[in-house]
VEXLOBA-346938 format. One record per residue: residue in three letters; x, y, z of N, C-alpha, C, O in turn. Coordinates in steps of 0.001 Angstrom, whole numbers, padded with zeros to 6 digits, always signed. Atoms other than C-alpha are relative to their C-alpha. Example, Ala and Ser with C-alpha at 12.3 -4.5 7.8 and 13.67 -1.06 7.14 Angstrom:
<nodes>
ALA+000890-001190+000000+012300-004500+007800+000900+001200+000000+001936+001181+000665
SER-000820-001190-000060+013670-001060+007140-000770+001090+000730-000261+002198+000899
</nodes>
This chain:
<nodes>
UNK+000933-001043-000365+143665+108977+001350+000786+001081+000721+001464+000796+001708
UNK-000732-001523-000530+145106+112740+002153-001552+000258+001186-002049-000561+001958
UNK+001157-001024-000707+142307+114336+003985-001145-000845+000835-001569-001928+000430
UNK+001082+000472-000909+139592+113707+007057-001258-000284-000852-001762+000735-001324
UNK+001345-000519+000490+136429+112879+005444-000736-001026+000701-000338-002014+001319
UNK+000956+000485-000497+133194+111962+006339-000426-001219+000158-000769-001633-000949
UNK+000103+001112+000057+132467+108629+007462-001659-000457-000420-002459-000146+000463
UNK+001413+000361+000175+128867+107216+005816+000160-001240-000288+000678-001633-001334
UNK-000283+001150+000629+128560+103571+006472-001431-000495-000503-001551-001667-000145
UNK+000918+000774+000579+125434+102601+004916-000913+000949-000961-001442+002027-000691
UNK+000961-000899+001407+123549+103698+001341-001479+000674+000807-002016+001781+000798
UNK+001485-000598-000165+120280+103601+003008-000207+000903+000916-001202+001624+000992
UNK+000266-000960-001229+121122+105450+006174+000047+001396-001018-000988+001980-000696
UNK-000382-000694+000563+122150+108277+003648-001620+000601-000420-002364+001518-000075
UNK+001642-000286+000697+118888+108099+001639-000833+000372+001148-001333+001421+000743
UNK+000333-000521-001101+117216+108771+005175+000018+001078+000341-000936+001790+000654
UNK-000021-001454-000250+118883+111655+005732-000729+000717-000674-001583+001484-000227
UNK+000331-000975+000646+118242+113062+002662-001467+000181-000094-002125+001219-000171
UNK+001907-000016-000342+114640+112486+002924-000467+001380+001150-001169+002378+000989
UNK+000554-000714-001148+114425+114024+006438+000072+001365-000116-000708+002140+000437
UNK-000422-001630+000129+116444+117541+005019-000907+000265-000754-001323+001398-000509
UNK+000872-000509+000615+113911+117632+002495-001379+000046+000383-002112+000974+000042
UNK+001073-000483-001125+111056+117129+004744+000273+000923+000782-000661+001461+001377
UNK-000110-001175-001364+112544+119590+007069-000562+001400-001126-001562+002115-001191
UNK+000554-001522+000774+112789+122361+004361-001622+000057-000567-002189+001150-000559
UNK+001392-000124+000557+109235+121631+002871-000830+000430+001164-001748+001225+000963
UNK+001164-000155-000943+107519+121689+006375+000419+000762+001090-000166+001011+002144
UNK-000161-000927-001284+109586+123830+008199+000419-000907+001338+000719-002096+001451
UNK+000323+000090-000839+109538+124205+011590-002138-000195+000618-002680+000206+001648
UNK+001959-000429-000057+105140+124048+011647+000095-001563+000506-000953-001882+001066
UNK+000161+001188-000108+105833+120466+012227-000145-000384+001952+000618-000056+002861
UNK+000320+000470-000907+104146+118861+015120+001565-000565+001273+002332-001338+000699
UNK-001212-000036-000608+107285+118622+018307-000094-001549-000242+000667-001667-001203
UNK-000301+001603+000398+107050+114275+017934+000583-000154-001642+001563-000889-001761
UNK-000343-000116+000960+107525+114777+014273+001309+001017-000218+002113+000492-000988
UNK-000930-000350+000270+110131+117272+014189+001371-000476+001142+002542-000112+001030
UNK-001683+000936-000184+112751+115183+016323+000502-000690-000460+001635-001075-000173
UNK-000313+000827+001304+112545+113106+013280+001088+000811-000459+002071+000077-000552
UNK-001069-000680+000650+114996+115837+011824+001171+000068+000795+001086+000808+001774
UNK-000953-000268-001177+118488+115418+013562+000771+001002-000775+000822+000841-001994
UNK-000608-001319+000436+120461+118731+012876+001302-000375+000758+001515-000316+001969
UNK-001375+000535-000288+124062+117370+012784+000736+001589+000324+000305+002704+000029
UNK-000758-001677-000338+126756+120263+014130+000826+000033-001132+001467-000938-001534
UNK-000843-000508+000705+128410+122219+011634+001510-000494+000274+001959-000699+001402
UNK-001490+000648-000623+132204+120900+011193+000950+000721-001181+000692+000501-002364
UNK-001377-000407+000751+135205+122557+009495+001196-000305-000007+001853+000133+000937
UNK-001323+000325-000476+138613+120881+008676+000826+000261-000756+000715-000097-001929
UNK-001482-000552+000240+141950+122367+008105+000732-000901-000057+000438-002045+000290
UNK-001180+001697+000526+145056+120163+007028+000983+001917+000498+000635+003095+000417
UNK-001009-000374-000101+148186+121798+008055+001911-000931+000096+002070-002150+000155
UNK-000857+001399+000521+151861+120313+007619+000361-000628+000991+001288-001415+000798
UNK-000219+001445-000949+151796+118350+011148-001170-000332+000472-001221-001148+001392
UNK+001471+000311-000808+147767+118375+011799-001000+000295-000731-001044+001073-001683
UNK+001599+000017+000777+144299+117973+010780-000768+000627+001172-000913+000007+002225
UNK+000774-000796-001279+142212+120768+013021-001724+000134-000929-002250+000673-001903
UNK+001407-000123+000393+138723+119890+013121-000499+000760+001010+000025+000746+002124
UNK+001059-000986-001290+135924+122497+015084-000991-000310-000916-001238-000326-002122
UNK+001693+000281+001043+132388+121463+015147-000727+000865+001074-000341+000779+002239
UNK+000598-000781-000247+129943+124009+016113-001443-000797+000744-002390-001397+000237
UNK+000714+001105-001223+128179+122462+019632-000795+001366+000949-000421+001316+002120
UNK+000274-000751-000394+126225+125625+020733-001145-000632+001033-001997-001464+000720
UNK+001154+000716-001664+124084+124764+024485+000436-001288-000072-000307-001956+000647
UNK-001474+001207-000884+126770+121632+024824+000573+000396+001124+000550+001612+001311
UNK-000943-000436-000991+128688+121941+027580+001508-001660-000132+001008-002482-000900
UNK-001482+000762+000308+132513+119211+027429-000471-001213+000568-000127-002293+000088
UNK+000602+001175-000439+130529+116923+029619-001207-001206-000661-001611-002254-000156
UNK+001256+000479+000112+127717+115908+027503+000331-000397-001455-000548-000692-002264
UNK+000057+000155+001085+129879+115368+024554+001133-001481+000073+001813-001486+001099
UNK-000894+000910-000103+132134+111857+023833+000619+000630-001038+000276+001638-001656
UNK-001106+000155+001344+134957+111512+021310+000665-001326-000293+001855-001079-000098
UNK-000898+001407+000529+136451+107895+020239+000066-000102-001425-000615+000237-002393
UNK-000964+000375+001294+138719+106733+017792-000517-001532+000352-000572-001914+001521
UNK-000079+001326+000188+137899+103010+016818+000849-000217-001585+000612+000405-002620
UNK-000658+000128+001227+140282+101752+014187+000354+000979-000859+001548+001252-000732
UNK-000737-001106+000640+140634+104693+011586-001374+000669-000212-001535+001120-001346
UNK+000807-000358-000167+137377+105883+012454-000360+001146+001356-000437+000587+002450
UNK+000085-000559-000504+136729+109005+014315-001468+000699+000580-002142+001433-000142
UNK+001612-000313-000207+133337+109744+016232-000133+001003+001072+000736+001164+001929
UNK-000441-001303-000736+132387+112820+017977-001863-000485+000062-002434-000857-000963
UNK+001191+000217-000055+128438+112238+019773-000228+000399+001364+000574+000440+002296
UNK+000870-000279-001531+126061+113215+022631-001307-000669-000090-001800-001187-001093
UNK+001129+001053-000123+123120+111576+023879-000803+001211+000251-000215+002283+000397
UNK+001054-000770+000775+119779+113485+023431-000303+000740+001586-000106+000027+002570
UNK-000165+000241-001279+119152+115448+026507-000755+001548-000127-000151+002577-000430
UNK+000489-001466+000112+116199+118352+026626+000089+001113+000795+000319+000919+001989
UNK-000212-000915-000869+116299+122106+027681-000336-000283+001161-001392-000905+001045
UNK+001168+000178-001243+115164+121759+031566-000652+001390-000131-000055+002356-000606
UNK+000409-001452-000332+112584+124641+032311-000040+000378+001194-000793-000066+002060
UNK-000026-000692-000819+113890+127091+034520-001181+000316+000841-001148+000247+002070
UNK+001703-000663-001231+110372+128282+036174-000287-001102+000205+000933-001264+000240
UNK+000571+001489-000745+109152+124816+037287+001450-000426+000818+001376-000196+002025
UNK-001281+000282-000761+113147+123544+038424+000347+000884+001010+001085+000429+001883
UNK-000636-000595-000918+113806+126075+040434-001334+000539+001136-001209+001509+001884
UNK+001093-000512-001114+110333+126399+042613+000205-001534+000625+000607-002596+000149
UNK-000091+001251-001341+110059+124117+046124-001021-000964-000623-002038-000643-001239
UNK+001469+001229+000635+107987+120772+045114-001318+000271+000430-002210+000025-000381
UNK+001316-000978-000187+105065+122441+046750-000722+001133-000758-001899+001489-000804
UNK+000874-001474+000584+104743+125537+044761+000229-000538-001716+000160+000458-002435
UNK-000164+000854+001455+105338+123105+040925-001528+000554-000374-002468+000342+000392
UNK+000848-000435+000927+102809+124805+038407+000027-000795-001494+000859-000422-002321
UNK+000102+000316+001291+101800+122583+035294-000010+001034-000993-000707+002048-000966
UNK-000536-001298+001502+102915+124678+032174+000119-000488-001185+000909-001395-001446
UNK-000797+000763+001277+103036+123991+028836+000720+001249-001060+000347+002421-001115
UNK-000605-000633+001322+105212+125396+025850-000965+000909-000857-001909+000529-001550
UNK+001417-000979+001212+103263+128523+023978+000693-000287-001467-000092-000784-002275
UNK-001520+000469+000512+106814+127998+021518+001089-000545+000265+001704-000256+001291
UNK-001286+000500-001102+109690+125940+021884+000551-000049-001339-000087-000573-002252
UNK-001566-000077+001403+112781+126404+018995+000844-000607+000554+001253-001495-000194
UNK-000800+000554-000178+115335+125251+021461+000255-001284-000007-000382-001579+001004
UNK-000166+001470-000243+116217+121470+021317+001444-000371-000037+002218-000007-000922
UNK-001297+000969+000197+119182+119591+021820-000173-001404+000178-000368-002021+001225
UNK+000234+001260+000427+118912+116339+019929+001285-000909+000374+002170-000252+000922
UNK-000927+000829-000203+121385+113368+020343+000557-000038-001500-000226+000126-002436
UNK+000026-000922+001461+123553+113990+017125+001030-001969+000468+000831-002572+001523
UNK-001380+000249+000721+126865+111306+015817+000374+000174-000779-000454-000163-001625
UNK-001670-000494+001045+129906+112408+013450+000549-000867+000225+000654-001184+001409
UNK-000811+000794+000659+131760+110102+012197+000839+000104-001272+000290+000096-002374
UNK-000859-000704+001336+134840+111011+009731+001129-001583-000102+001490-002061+000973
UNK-000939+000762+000052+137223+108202+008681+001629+000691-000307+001954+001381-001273
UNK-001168-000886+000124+140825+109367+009336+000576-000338-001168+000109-001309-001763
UNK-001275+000153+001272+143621+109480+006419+001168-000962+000475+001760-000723+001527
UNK-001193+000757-000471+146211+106987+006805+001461+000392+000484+002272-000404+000958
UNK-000898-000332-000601+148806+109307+007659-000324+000920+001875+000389+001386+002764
UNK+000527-000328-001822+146721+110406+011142+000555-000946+000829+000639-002137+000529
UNK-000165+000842-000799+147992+109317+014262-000995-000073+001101-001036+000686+002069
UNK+001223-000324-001351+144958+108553+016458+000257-000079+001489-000537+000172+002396
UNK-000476-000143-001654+147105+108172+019694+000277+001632-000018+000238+001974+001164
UNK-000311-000978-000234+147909+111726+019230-000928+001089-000363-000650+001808-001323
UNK+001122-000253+000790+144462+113307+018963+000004+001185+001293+000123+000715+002424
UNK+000350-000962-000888+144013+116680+021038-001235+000750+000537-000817+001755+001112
UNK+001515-001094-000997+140243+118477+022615+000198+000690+000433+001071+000651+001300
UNK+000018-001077-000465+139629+121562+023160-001266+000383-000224-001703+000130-001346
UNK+001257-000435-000096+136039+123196+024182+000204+001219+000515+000973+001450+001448
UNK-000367-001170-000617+135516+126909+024372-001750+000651-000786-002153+000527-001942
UNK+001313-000363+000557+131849+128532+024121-000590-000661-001248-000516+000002-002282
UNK+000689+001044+001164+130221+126094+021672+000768-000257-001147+000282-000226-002277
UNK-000863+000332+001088+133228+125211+019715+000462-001076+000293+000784-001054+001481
UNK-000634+001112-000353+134587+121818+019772+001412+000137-000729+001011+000404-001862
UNK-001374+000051+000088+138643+121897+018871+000820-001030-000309+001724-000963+000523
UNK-000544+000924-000148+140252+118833+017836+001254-000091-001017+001190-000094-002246
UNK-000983+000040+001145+143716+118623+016535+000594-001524+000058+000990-002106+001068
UNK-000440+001024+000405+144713+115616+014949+001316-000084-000824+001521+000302-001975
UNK-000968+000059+001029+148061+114706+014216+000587-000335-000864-000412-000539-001553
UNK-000762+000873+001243+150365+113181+011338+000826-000890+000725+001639-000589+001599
UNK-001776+000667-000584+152718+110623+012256+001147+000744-000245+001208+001765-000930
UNK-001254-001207+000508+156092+111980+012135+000715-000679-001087+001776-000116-001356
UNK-000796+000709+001504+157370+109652+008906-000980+000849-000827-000541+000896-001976
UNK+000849-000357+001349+154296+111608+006854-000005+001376+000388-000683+002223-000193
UNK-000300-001987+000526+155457+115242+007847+000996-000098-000679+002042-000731-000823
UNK-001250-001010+001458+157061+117007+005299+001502+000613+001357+001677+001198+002426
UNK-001387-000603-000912+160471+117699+006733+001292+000490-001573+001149+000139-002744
UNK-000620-000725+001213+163407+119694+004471+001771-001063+000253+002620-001523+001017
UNK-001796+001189+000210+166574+117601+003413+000915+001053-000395+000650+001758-001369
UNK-000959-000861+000431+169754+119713+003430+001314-000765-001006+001969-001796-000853
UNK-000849+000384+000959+171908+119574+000462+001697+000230+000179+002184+001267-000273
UNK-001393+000012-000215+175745+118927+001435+000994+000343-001609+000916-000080-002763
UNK-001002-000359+001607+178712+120698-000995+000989-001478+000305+001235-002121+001325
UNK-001001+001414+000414+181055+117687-002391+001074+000847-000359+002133+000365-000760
</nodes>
């Protein structure tokens, strides 16, 4: 295996998903807030191969570095947060005396509890795995061992 790809360990979890994306697009957002946390909206992920690293960025917008893990188990790479809703500003920030029951007229924002999971390539070295977080970008460069970079052999005159 050359390249990071996606780790999916089970048929039916799959079939699940695809269910839920096609319930999402049919019903929208109109869907009742208990029913639409049924839809988990995994983060966007993009990965680059270069000739000593595999640079993955996954798109973690209202994350902050604290609220996200990263482990390597075996040749398995997982990137997850635990589910954790907007707080609302106007109730948190008044004295426990002056607390006004409120409810939601709209609410779009959510941050669900997501996992990614990619199974590495056999030439990754998962001790040498780098993080980097910068305004809702996650950064991770993953490297090659150094027997599976390309290196240039010089040709001696006889």
């Amino acid at each position: 295996m050359k390249a990071v790809t996606l780790y999916r360990p089970a048929v039916l979890e799959n079939a699940f998903h695809d269910l839920d994306r096609y319930m999402e697009s049919f019903f929208g957002e109109s869907l009742p807030a208990p029913a639409a946390r049924m839809f988990v909206r995994l983060p966007a992920v993009d990965i680059q191969e270069n000739s000593n690293a595999y640079i993955l960025e996954a798109e973690l917008p209202g994350y902050d570095e604290k609220s996200i893990q990263i482990h390597v188990d075996g040749g398995t790479l997982t990137i997850e947060s635990k589910k954790e809703e907007y707080p609302s500003k106007e109730i948190s920030e008044k004295p426990e005396t002056e607390k006004k029951e409120s409810a939601y007229v709209m609410r779009e924002r959510r941050r669900a509890s997501f996992s990614r999971s990619f199974k590495l390539p056999e030439n990754a070295d998962p001790e040498q795995i780098a993080a980097g977080f910068k305004n809702g970008l996650l950064s991770l460069e993953i490297k090659k061992r150094p027997e599976a970079q390309k290196r240039m052999i010089q040709i001696e005159k006889r």
